[in-house]
C-alpha positions as CSV (number, residue, x, y, z in Angstrom):
1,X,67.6,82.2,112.4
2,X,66.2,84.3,115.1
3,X,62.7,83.8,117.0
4,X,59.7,84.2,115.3
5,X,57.1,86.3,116.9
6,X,54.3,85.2,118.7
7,X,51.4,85.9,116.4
8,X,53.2,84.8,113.5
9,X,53.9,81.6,115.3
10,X,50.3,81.6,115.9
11,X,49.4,81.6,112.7
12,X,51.7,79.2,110.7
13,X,50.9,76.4,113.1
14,X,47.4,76.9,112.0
15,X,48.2,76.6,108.6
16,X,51.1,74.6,108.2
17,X,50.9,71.0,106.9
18,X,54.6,69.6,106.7
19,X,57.6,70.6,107.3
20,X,60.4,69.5,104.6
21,X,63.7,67.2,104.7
22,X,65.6,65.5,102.7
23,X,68.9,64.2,101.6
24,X,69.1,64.3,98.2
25,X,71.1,65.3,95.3
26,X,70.0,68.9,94.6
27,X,68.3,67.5,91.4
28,X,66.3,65.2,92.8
29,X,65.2,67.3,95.5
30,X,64.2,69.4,92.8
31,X,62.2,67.0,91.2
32,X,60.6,65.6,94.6
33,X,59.9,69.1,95.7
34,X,58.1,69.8,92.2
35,X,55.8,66.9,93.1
36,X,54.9,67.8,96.4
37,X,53.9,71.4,95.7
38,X,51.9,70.3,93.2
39,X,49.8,68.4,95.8
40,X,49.9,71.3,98.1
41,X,48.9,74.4,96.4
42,X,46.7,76.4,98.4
43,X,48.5,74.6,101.9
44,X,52.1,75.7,103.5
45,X,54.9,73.5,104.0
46,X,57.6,74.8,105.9
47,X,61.5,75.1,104.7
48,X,64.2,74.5,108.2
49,X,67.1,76.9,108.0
50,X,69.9,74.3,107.6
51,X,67.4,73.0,104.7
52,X,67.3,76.2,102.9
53,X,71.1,76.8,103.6
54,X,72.0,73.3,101.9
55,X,70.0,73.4,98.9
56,X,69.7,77.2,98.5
57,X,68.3,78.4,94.5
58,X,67.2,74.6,94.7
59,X,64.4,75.8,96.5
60,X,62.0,77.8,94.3
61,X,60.2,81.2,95.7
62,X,56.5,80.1,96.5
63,X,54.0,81.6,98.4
64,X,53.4,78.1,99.8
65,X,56.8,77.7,101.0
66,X,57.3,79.5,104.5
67,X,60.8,79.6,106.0
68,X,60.5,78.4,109.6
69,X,62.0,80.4,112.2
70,X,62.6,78.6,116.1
71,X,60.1,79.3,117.8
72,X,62.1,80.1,120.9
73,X,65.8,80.5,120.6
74,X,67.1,77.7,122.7
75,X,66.1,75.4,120.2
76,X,68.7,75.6,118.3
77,X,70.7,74.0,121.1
78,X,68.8,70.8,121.1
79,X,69.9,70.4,117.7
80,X,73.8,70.7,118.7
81,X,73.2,68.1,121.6
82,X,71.4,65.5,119.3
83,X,74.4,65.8,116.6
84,X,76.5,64.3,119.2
85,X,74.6,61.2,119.1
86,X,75.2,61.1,115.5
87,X,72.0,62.3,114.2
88,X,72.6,64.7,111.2
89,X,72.0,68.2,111.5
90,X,69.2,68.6,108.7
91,X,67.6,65.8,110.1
92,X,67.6,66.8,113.8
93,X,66.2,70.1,113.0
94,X,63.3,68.9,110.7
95,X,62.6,67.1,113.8
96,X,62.8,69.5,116.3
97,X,60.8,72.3,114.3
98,X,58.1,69.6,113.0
99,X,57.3,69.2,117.3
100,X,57.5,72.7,117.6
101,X,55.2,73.5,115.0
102,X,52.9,70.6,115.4
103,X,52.8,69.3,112.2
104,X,54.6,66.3,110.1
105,X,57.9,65.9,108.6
106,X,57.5,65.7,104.4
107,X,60.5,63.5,103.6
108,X,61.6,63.8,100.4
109,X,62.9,60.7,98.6
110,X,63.4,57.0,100.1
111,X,66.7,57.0,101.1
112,X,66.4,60.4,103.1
113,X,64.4,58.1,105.3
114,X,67.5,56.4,106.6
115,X,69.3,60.1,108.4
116,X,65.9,59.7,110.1
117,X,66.6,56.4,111.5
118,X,67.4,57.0,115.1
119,X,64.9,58.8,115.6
120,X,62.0,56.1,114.0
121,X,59.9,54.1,116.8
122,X,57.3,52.6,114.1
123,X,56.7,52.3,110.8
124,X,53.4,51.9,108.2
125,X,54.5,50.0,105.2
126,X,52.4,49.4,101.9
127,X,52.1,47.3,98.8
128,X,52.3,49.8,96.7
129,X,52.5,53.7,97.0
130,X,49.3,55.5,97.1
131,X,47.7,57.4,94.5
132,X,47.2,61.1,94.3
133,X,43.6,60.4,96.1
134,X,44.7,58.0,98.8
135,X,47.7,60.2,99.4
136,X,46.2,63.5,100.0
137,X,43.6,61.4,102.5
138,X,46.9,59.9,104.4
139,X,48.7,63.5,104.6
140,X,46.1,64.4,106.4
141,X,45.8,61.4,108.8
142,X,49.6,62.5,109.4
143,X,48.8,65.5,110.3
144,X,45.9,63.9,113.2
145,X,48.7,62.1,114.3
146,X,51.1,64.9,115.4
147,X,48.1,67.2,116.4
148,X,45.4,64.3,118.5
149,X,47.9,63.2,121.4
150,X,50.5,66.3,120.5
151,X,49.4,67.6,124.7
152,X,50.0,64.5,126.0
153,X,53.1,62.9,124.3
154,X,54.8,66.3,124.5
155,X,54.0,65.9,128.3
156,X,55.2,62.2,128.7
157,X,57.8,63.3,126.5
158,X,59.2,65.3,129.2
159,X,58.7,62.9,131.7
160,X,60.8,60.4,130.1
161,X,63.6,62.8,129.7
162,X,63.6,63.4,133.1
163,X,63.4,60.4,134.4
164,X,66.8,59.6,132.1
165,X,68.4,62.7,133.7
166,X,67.9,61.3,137.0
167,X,68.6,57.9,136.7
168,X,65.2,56.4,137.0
169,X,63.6,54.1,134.9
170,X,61.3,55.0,132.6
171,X,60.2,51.6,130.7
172,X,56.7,52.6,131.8
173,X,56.1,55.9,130.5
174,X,58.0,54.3,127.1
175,X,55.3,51.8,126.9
176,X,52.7,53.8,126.7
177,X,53.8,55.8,124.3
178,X,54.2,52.4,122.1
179,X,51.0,51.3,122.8
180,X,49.5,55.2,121.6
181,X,51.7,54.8,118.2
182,X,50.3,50.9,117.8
183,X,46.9,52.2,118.1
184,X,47.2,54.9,115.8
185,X,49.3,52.9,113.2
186,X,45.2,51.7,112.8
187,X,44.1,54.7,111.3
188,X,46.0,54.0,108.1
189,X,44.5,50.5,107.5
190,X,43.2,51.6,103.9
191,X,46.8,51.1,103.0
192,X,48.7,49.4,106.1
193,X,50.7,46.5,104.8
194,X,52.7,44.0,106.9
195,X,55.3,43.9,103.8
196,X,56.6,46.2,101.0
197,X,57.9,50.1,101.2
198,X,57.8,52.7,104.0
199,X,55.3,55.2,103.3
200,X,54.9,56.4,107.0
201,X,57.4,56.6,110.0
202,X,56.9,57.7,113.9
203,X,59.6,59.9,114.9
204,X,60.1,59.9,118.6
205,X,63.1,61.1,120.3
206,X,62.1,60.3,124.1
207,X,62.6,56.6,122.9
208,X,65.8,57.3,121.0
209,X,67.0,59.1,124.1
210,X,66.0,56.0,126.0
211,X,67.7,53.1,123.1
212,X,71.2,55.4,122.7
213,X,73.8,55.2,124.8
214,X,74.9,58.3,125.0
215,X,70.9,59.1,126.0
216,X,71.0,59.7,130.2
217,X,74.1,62.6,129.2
218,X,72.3,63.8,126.2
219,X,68.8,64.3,128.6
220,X,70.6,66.1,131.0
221,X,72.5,68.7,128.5
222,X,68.7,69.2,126.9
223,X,66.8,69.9,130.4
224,X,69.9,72.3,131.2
225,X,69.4,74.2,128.0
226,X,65.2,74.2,127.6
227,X,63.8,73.2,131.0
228,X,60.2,72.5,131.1
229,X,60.1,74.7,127.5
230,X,61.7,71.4,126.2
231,X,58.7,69.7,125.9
232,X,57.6,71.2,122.7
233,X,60.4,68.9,120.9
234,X,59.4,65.6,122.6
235,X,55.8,64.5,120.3
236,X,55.7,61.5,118.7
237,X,55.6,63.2,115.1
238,X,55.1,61.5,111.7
239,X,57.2,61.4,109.0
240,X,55.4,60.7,105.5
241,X,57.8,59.4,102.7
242,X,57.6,61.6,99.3
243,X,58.6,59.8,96.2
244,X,57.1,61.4,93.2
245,X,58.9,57.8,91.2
246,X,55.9,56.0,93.0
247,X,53.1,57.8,92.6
């Protein structure tokens, strides 16, 4: 679980197009895994340590698969500090590494939406779930959404973490990082429902920071242990909802 060098960092953002959770039974990750390759062939999606550690021979050898590395060691810490405001381990770190690596989180099965939760600021919801056509266009929007404003909400990010750390109040900065997700909940109007299932969520943990309690202490333990460097964990990422039952 050691860094990964710079070149090869390099290149597996370039490439990369998700980065896997999920919750499941090891069965039904198998079968929800089995769907999503078949949609990504010839494109990498990215197994998180923990992930590969919890579902093991459940996880077939693909080229397509990449084990993910931290990018920079002191990662790992962020994900010991967010565990202590009760977000799971798995969860945290498919997080963490999708900001790192600037792509979306590919979240395998309904229910494994709800270890997300904390970390959700916005939702897309539709009718019904999109067919293989609509969903390969939509996996790609996702992937706009992490990269287009990644410089900026990674940077706001950081101000709003500091802000917390120090006390001050940083209601503005949140808002405008609402008002960013709003306008890009847009792009998906093709399928954008006010009703029915979760197909796409925004994970943002500057606003769960801000909402938890526990959020001002949990700030300060993340600046001490990144700095500035913390930054790459802060984008508004999003989460696309896998579910091979409702294709």
């Amino acid at each position: 679980m050691g860094e990964v060098s710079f070149y090869k960092y390099a290149a597996i953002v370039k490439n990369l197009r998700g980065v896997i959770y999920s919750s499941l039974s090891p069965e039904e990750f198998s079968k929800h895994l089995s769907w999503l390759l078949r949609r990504f062939r010839y494109r990498n999606v990215g197994v998180p340590p923990l992930l590969k550690i919890k579902y093991g021979s459940a996880i077939p050898r693909r080229k397509v698969l990449l084990e993910l590395s931290y990018p920079i060691a002191e990662l790992k810490g962020a994900i010991g500090v967010l565990a202590k405001l009760g977000l799971e381990e798995c969860a945290a770190e498919a997080y963490v590494l999708a900001s790192a690596y600037v792509s979306p989180v590919m979240v395998l099965g309904r229910e494994s939406l709800e270890e997300l939760k904390p970390l959700v600021s916005a939702v897309v919801r539709v009718k019904e779930y999109p067919d293989e056509k609509s969903w390969r266009l939509h996996a790609r929007i996702a992937d706009y959404t992490v990269l287009d404003f990644y410089g900026w909400a990674t940077e706001n990010g950081l101000e709003v973490v500091k802000a917390l750390a120090e006390g001050r109040d940083p209601s503005q900065l949140l808002e405008e990082r609402r008002e960013k997700v709003e306008r890009d909940r847009r792009r998906y109007w093709r399928i954008l429902s006010e009703e029915g299932e979760v197909f796409l969520a925004y994970l943002d943990l500057p606003a769960m920071l801000a909402e938890h309690e526990g959020g001002r202490e949990a700030a300060r333990a993340l600046l001490k242990a990144l700095g500035d460097d913390l930054a790459c964990c802060l984008a508004v990422v999003s989460a696309i909802v896998v579910s091979y039952e409702g294709s």
